[in-house]
C-alpha positions as CSV (number, residue, x, y, z in Angstrom):
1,X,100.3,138.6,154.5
2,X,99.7,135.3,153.5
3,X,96.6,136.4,151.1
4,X,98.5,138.8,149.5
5,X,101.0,136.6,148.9
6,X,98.4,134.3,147.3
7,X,97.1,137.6,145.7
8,X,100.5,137.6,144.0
9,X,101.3,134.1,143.2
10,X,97.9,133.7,141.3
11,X,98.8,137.1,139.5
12,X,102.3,135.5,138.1
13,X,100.3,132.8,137.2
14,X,98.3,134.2,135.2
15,X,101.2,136.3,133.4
16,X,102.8,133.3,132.4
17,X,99.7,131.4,131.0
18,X,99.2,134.4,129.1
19,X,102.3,134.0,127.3
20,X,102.3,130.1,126.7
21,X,100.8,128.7,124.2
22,X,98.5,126.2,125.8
23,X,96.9,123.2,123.8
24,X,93.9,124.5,122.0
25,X,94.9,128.0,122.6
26,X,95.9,129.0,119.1
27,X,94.7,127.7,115.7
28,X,97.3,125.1,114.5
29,X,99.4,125.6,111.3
30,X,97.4,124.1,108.3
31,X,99.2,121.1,107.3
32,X,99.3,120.3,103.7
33,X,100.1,116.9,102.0
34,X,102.9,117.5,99.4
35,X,103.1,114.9,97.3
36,X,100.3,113.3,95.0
37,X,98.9,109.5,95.2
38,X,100.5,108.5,91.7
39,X,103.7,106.6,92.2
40,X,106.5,105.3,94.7
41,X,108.6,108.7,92.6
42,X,106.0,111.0,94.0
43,X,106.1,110.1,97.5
44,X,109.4,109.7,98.3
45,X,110.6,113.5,96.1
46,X,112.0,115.5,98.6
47,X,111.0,119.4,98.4
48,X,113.2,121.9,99.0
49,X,112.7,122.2,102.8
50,X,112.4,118.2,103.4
51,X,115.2,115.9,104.4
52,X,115.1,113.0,101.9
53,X,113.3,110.2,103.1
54,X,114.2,106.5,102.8
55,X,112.7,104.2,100.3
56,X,110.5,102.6,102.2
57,X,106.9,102.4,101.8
58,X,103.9,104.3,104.0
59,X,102.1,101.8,106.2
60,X,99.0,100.4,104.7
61,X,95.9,102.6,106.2
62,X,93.0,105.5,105.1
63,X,95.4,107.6,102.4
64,X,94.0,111.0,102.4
65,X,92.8,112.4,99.0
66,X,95.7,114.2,97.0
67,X,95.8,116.1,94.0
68,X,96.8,114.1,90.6
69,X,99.0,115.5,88.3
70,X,97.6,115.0,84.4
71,X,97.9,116.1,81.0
72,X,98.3,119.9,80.4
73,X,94.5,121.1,79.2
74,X,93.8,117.5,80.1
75,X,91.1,117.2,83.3
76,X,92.0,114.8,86.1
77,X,89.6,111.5,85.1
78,X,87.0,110.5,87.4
79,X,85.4,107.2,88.5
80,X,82.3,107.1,88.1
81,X,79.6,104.2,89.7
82,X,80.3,100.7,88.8
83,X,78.7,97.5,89.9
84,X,79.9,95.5,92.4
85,X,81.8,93.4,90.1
86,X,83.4,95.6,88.2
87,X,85.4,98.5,88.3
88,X,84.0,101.7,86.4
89,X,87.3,102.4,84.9
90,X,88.1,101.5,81.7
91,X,87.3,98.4,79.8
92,X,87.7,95.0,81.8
93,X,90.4,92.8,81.0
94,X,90.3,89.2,80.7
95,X,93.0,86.3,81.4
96,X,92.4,83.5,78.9
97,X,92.6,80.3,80.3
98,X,95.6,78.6,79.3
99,X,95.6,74.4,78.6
100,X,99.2,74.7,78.1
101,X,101.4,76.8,80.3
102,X,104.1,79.0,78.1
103,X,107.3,79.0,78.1
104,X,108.6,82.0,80.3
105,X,111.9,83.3,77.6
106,X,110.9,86.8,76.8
107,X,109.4,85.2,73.5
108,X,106.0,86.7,73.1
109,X,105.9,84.5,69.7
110,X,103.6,81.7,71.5
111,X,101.1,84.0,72.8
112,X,97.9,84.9,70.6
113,X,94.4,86.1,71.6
114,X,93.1,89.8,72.6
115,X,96.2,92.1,73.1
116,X,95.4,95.3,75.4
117,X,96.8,98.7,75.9
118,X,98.5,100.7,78.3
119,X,98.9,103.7,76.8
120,X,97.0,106.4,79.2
121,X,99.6,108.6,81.0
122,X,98.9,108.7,85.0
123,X,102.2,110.3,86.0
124,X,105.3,113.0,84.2
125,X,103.0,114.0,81.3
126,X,105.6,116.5,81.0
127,X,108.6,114.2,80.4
128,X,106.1,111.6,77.9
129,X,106.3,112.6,74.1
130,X,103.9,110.2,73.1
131,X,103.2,106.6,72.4
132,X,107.2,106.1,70.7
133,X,108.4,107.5,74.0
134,X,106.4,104.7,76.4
135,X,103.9,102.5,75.5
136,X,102.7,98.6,76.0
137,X,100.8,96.0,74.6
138,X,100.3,93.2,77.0
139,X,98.5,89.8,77.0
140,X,96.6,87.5,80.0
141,X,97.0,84.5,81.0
142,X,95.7,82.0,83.8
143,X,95.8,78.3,84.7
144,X,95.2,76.9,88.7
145,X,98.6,77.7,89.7
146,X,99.8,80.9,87.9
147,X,99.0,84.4,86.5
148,X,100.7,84.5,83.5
149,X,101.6,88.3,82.1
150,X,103.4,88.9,78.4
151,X,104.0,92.5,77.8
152,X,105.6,94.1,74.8
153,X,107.3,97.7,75.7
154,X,107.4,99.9,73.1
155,X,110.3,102.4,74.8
156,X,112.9,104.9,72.6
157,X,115.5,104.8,75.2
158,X,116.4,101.6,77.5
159,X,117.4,102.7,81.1
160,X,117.4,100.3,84.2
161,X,119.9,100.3,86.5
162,X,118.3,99.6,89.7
163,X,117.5,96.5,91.4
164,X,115.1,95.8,94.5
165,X,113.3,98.2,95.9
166,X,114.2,100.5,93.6
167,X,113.3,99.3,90.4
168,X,110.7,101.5,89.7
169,X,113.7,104.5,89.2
170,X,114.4,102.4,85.5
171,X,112.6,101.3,82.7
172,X,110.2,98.6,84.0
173,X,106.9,97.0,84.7
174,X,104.0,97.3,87.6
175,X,101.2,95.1,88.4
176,X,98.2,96.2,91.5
177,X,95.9,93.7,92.1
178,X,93.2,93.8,94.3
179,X,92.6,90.1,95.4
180,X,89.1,90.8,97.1
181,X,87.5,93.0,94.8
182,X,83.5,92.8,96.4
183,X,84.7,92.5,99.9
184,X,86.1,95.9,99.4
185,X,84.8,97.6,96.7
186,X,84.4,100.8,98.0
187,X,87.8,100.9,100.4
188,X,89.8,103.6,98.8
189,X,93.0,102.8,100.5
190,X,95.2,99.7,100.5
191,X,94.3,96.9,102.8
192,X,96.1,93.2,103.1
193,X,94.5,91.9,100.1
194,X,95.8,94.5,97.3
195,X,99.5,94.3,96.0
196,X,101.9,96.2,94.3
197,X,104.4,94.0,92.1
198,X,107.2,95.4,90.5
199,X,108.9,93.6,87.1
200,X,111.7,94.5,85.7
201,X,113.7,93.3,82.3
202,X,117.4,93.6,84.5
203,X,119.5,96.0,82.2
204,X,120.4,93.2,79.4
205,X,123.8,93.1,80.6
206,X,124.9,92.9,84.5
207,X,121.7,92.9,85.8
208,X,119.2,89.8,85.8
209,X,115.0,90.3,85.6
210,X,113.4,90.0,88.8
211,X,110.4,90.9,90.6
212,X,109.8,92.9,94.1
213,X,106.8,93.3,96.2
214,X,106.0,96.8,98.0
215,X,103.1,96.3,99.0
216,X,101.3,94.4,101.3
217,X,104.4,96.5,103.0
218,X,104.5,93.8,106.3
219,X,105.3,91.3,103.0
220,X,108.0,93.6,101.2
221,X,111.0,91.8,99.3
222,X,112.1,90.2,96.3
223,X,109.9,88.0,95.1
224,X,111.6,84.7,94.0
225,X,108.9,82.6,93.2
226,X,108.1,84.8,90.3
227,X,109.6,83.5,86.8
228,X,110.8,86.7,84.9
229,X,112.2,86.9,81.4
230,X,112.7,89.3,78.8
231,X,114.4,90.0,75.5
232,X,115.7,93.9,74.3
233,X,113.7,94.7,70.7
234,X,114.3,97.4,68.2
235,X,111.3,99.3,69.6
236,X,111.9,98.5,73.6
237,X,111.9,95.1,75.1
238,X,109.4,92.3,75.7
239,X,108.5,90.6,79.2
240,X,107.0,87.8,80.4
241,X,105.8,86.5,83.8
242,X,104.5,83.8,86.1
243,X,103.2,85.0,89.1
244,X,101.5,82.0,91.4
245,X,98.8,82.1,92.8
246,X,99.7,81.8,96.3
247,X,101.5,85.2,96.3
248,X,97.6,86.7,96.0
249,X,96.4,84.2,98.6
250,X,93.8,82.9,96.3
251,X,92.5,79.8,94.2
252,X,91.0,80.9,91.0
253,X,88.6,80.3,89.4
254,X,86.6,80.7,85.8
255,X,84.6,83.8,86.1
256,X,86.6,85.2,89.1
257,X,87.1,89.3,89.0
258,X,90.0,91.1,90.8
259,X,90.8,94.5,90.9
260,X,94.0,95.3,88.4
261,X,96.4,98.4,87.1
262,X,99.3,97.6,84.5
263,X,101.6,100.0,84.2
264,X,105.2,101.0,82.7
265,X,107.5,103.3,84.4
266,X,110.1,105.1,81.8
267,X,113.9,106.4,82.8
268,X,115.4,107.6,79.2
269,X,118.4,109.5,81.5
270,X,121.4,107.7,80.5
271,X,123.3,106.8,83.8
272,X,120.3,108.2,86.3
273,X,118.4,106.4,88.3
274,X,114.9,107.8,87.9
275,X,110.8,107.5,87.2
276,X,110.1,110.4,84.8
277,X,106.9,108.9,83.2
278,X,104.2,106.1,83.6
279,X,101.6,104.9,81.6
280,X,98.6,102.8,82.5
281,X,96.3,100.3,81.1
282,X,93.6,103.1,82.9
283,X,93.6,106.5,83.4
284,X,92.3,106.7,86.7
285,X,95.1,104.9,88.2
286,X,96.5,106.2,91.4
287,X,99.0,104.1,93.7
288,X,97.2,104.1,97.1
289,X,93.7,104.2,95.8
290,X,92.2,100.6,95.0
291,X,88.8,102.4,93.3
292,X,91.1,103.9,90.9
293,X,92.1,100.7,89.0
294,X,90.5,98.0,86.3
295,X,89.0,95.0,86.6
296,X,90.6,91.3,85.5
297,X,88.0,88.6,84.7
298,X,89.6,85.1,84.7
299,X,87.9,83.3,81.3
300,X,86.7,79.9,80.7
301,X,88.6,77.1,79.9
């Protein structure tokens, strides 16, 4: 009696394990990544099944490698190798040393030397028309206490009217820099030494400039040792900005090479709070992926 009892109990056993589904017993749904490594926008869009999330920021670890969304007929650009002092994307940049630190007004009048270009769309190539639509010119500047940024905007409709966080949603300004650009040369995701730095020109009206911080994400907020000014022109608006040193945890130097991306996120819906478009100073740039950006060499005195 007792064995077949046994005999019985290990044969409703083995009827119910058949119908479980055990660890390891069934191939997993594939899970796929929905959103590309471009901008703050393009992680946070909901899609139609997802709950939208909070704007907050993914914690800083190995990304994995996303699709990029570019130009139509347009391939995706790649980086190719670069030496360890230089990133192999684009031209790199150089801060002029500055004697005399500028007046931080918006007034890009006092500011003279090379002027570069970001002008190479990275994200909403179907919302940008062209160079009219967004566009920059921007100047460099360094002494031993600041980064100094001057950038003229060339934008056909004027739209900020988000603060914080969220400033990316409006017509504004982004800086990454990657502060240890040999120790981590090959990292392509975010470590404590790269930054994300958000400027933007307030809305000429209620809302004052400012500057936020995403990223290092354990270092998030509003930055208020950053000087930010800017003035509205015919063609956009001008900014310009002191960012210390100490933010980056560095003391420069002459010679000294970080990693950088400057870009300029466009809103032209009136009374919307949203990034349509972004243009870099590289094509390659993607948020989370360090490899992807420039290269800023501070000059000689």
């Amino acid at each position: 009696m007792i064995s077949r009892a046994c005999n019985s109990i290990v044969a409703l056993v083995a009827l119910a394990l058949a119908g479980c589904t055990l660890p390891g017993a069934a191939s997993p749904t594939p899970f796929t990544f929905p959103t590309p490594n471009l901008t703050l926008t393009a992680i946070f869009a909901p899609t139609a099944t997802e709950t939208p999330l909070p704007p907050t920021l993914p914690p800083i670890g190995p990304s994995p490698t996303l699709a990029a969304t570019t130009p139509p007929g347009t391939p995706p650009p790649t980086a190719t190798s670069g030496t360890i002092t230089a990133r192999p994307n684009g031209s790199p940049v150089t801060a002029a040393f500055l004697s005399s630190a500028p007046v931080i007004d918006g007034d890009l009048a006092d500011w003279s030397g090379t002027a570069y270009k970001a002008d190479q769309i990275v994200y909403g190539a179907a919302s940008w028309s062209g160079s009219s639509d967004l566009s920059a010119t921007y100047y460099l500047g360094w002494d031993s206490g600041n980064l100094y940024l001057a950038v003229r905007v060339t934008d056909d409709k004027f739209v900020q009217l988000s603060t914080g966080s969220q400033i990316y949603k409006g017509d504004s300004i982004e800086l990454q820099f990657d502060a240890d650009l040999a120790g981590d040369f090959s990292s392509t995701y975010l470590s404590s030494d790269d930054f994300q730095i958000g400027l933007s020109p307030g809305d000429f009206g209620t809302l004052s400039p400012e500057a936020y911080r995403w990223y290092p994400a354990s270092q998030s907020g509003k930055l208020i040792s950053v000087q930010v000014q800017a003035r509205q022109t015919a063609s956009g608006y001008d900014l310009e900005a002191r960012i210390p040193w100490v933010i980056f945890g560095l003391t420069p130097s002459a010679g000294a090479r970080y990693g950088l991306a400057l870009s300029i996120s466009d809103d032209d819906l009136a009374g919307s709070a949203v990034q349509q478009s972004m243009v870099s100073n590289v094509g390659t740039r993607l948020l989370l992926d360090p490899t992807s950006w420039g290269t800023l060499i501070l000059g000689a005195p």
